[in-house]
C-alpha positions as CSV (number, residue, x, y, z in Angstrom):
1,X,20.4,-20.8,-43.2
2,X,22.9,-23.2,-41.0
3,X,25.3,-20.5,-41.0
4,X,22.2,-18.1,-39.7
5,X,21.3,-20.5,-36.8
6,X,24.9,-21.5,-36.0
7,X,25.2,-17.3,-35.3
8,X,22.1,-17.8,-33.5
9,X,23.2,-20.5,-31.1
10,X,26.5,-19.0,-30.3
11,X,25.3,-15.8,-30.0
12,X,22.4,-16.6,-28.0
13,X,25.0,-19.1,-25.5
14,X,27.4,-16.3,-24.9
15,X,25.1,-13.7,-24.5
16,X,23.1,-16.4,-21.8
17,X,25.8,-17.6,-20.3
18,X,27.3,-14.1,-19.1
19,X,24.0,-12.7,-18.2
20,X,21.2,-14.8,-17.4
21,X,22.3,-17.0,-15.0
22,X,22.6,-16.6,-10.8
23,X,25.9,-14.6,-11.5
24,X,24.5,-12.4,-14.1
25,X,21.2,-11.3,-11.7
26,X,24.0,-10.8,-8.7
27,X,26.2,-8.7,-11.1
28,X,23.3,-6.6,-12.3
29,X,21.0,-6.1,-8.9
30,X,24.1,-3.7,-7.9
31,X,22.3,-1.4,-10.3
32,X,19.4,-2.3,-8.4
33,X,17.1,0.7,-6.1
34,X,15.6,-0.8,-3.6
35,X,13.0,1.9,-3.2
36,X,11.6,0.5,-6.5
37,X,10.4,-2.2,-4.6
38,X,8.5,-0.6,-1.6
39,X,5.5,-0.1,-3.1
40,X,2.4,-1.7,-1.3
41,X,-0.4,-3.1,-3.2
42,X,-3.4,-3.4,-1.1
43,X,-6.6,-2.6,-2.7
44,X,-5.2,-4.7,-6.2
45,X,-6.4,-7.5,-7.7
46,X,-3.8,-10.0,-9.2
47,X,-4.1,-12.8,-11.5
48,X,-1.2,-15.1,-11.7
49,X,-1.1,-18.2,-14.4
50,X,1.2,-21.0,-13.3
51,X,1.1,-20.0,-10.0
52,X,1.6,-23.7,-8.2
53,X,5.6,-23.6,-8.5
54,X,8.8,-22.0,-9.7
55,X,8.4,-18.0,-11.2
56,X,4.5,-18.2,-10.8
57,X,4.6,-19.4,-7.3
58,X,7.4,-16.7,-6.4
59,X,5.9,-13.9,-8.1
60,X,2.6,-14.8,-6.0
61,X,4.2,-14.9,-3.2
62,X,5.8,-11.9,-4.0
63,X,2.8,-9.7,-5.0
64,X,0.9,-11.2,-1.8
65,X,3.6,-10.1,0.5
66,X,2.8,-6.8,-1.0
67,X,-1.1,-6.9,0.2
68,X,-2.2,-7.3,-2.9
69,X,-5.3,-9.8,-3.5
70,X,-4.4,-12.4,-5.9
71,X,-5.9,-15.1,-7.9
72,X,-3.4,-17.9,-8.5
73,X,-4.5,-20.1,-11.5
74,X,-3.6,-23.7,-11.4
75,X,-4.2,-26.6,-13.7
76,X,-4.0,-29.0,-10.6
77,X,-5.9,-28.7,-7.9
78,X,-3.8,-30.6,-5.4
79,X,-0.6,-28.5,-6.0
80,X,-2.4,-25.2,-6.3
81,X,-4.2,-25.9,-2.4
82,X,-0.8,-26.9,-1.4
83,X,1.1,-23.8,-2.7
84,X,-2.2,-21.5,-1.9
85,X,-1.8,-22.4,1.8
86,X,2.1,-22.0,1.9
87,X,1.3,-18.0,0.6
88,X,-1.2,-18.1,2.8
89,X,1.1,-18.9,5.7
90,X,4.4,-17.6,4.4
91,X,2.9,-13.8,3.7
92,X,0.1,-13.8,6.3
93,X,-2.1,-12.5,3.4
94,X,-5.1,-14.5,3.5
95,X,-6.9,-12.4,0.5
96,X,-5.2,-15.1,-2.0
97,X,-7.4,-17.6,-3.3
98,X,-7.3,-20.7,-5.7
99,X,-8.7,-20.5,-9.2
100,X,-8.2,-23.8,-11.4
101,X,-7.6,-22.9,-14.5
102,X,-10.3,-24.9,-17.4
103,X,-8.6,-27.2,-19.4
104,X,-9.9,-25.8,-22.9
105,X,-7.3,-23.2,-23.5
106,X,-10.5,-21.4,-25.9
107,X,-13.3,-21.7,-23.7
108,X,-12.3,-20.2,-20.7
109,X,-15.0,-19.8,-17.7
110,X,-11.9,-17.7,-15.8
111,X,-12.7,-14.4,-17.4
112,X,-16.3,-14.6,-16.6
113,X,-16.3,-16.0,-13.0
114,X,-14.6,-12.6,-12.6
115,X,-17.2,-10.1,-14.6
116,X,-19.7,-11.5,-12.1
117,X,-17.9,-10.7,-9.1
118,X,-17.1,-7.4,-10.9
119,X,-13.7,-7.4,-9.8
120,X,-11.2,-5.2,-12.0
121,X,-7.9,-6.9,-12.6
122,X,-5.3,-4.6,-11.7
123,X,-2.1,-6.9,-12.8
124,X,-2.4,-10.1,-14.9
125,X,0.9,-12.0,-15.1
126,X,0.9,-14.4,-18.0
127,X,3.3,-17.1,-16.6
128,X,1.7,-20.3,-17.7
129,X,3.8,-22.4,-20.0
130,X,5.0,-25.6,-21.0
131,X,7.8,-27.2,-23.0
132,X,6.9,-30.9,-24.6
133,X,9.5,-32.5,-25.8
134,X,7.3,-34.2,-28.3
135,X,4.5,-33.9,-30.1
136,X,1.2,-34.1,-28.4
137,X,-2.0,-32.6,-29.0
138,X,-4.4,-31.1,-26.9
139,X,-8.4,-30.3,-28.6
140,X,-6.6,-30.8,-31.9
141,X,-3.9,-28.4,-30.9
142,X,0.1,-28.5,-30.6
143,X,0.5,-28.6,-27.1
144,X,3.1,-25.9,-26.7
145,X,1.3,-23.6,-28.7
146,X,-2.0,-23.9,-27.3
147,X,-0.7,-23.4,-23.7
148,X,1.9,-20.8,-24.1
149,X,0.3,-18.7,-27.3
150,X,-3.5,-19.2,-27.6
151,X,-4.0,-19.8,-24.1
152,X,-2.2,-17.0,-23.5
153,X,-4.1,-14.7,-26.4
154,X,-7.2,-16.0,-25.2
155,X,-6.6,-15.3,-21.1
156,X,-5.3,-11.5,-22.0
157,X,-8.4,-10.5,-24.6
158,X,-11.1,-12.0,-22.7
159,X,-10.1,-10.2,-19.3
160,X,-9.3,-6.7,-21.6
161,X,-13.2,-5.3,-19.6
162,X,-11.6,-6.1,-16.4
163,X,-8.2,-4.5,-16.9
164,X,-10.0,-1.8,-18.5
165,X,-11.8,-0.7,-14.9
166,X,-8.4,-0.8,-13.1
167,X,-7.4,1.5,-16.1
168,X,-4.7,3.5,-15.5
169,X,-3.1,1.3,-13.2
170,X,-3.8,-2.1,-15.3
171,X,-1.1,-4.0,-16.9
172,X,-0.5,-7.2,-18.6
173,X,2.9,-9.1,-17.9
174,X,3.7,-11.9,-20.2
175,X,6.6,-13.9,-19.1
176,X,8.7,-14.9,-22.3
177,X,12.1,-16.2,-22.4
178,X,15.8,-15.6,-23.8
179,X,15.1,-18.6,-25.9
180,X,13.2,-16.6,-28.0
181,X,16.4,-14.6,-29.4
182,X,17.0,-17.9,-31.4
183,X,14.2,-17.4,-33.7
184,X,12.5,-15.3,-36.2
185,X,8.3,-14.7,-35.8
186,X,7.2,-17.4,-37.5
187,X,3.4,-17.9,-38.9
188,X,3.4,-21.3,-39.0
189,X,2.1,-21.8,-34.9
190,X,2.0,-25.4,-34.3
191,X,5.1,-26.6,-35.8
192,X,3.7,-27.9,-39.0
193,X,7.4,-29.9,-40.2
194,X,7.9,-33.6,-40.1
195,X,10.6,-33.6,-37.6
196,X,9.2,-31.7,-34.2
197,X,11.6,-29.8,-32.3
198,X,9.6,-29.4,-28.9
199,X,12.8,-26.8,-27.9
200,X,12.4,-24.6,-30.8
201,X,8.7,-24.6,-30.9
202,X,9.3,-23.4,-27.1
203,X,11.3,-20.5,-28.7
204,X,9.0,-19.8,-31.5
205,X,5.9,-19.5,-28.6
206,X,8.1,-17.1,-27.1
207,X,9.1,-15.1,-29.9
208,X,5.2,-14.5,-30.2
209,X,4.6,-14.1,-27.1
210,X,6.7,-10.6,-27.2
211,X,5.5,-9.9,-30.6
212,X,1.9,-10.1,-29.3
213,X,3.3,-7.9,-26.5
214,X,4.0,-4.8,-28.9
215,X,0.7,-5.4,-30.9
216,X,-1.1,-6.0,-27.9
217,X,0.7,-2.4,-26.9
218,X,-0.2,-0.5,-29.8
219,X,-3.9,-2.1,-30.3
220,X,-4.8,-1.0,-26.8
221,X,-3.4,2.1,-26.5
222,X,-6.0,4.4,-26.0
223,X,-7.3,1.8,-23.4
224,X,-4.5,2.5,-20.9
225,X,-3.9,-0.6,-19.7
226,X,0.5,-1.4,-19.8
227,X,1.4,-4.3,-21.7
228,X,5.1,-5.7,-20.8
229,X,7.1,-8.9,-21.7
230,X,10.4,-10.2,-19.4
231,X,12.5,-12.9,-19.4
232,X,13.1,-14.2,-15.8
233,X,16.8,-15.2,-16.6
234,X,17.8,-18.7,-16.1
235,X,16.4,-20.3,-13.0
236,X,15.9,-23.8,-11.8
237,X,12.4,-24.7,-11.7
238,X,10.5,-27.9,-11.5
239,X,9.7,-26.7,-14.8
240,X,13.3,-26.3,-16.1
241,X,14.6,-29.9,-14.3
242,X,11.4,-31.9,-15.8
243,X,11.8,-30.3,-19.5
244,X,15.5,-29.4,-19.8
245,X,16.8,-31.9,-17.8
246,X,20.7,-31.8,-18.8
247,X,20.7,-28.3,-18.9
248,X,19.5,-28.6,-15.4
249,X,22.1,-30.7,-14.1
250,X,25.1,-29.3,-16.1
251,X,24.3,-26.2,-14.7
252,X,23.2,-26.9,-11.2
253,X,24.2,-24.6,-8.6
254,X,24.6,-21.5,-10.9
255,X,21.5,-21.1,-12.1
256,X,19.1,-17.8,-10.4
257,X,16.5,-18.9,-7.8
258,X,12.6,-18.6,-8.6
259,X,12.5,-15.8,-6.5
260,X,15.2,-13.9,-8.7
261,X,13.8,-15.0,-12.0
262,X,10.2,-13.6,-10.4
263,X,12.2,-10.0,-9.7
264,X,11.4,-8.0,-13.0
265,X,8.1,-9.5,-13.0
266,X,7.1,-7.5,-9.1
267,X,9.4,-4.8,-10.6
268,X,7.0,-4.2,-13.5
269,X,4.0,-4.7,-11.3
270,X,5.1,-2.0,-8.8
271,X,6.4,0.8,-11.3
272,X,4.8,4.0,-12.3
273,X,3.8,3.5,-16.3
274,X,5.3,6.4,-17.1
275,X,8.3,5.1,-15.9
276,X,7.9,2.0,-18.4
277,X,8.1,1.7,-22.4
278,X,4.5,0.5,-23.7
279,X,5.4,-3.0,-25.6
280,X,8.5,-3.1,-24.0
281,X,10.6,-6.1,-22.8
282,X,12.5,-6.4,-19.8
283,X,15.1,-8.2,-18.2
284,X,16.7,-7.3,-14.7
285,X,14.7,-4.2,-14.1
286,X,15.6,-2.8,-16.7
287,X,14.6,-2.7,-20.9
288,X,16.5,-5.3,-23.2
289,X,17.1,-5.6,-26.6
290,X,14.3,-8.1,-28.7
291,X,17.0,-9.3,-31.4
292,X,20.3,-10.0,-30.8
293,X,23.0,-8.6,-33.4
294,X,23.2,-9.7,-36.8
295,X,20.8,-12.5,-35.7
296,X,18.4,-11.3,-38.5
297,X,15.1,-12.8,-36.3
298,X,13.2,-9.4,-36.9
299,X,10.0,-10.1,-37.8
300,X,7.6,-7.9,-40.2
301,X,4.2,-6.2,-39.1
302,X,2.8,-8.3,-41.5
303,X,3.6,-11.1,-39.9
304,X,2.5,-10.3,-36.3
305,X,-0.8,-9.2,-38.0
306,X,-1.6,-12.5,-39.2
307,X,-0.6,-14.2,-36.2
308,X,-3.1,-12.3,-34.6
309,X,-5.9,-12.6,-36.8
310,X,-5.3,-16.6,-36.8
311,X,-5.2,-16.4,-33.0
312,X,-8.4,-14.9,-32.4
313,X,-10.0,-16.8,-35.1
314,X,-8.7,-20.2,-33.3
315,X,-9.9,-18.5,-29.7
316,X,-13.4,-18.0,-31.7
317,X,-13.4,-14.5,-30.3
């Protein structure tokens, strides 16, 4: 097994470190078409988790600039006003609006302040995440888990009506991370060992996050609604400097911008389905691999089944 991770590790750092950072996006966006990005999106409603800073606040921005209407969801109020008003300003699009997200990641009022409005939810992007360094608990929960997985499970199934009435033009982007390429799917969700890893229990969330991605995929497909996962690349984010703080520094300077890590995520919200693979995962505009070589982190159906199962019994759903 230290052999195994070892692989993993290197692997994962040479693979990273040509690719994901600001060289890799500039390298790559020569592939890029720029008439992928022209698409207007007036007359859509977004939802955007995380949306007060870094790839939530540039994908926001992004699908604002667009004419889209969109719901930013915030866990602090004061932040989320400030960056609501800088879209606001910045895009000229004053159909963007302020949602605070509940703190119980299983009883969410979100999902039904939007049923009453009848609103149908065109694009949700699933952005909101956090990495804790240690262990802390929130409602009994690991707190890594029960932002970035069941909060997460329980945002995407309780808005499935709403994504159903912008069927076929709904989708569901989750934003993951390359981290996850150091990891197998794992049941056990909240870290249940003596000695908590806060970085690997990142990675495992993220791992499950894409797995969810493929079941969510096949679960839902006579629904028509797109479900998509992406990794933004490296970029330096409030997020990134306050929980990855060396890697912040040592890497300073060549890390991608929020607005490049948020790229693939207005990519996938502006392409024709057809154009996309259902369950798929994307990096750079374009689809990526789920396992690196010889890593041996494929995970059985089994295993993504149970998750599941756990997960909507934990959401009470």
């Amino acid at each position: 097994m230290f052999l195994v991770k070892t692989w993993r590790s290197l692997a994962f750092g040479l693979y990273g470190y040509k690719n994901f950072m600001m060289s890799g996006f500039v390298e790559h966006s020569k592939n890029f078409r720029p008439e992928d990005m022209q698409a207007q999106l007036e007359g859509k409603n977004c939802i955007v988790t995380g949306a007060n800073s870094g790839i939530g606040y540039a994908t926001a921005e992004g699908l604002a600039s667009r004419g889209a209407t969109v719901y930013m969801v915030c866990r602090n109020k004061e932040r989320g006003e400030a960056a609501l008003s800088e879209i606001q300003s910045v895009t000229g699009n004053k159909s963007v609006y302020l949602e605070i997200r509940h703190p119980s990641v299983t009883s969410n009022p979100l999902p039904a302040r939007f049923s009453s409005k009848d609103v149908p939810v065109h694009v949700l992007v699933n952005n909101a995440g956090v990495l804790e360094n240690d262990r802390r608990t929130t409602q009994k929960y690991e707190m890594n888990f029960a932002v970035n997985v069941l909060g997460t499970y329980t945002m995407t199934e309780l808005l499935l009506p709403l994504l159903e009435k912008a069927a076929p033009d709904a989708r569901v982007i989750t934003v993951s991370t390359g981290g996850m390429y150091t990891v197998p799917l794992m049941e056990d969700l909240q870290f249940s060992g003596n000695k908590f890893d806060g970085v690997e229990q990142y990675s495992r969330n993220k791992r499950v996050q894409v797995a969810l991605t493929e079941k969510w995929a096949n679960m839902y497909k006579d629904k028509d609604i797109g479900f998509y996962s992406m990794h933004p690349g490296w970029a330096e984010t409030p997020g990134v400097a306050k929980s990855l703080p060396n890697f912040s520094k040592t890497l300073s300077g060549k890390l991608r911008t929020s607005k490049e890590g948020a790229d693939t995520v207005i990519w996938l919200a502006l392409q024709p389905k057809e154009k996309l693979v259902p369950g798929g995962f994307y990096f750079d505009r374009a689809e990526a691999p789920k396992h690196l070589p010889f890593a041996a982190t494929k995970g059985s159906h089994a295993a993504i089944d149970s998750i599941a199962r756990n997960l909507r019994t934990l959401s009470n759903l």
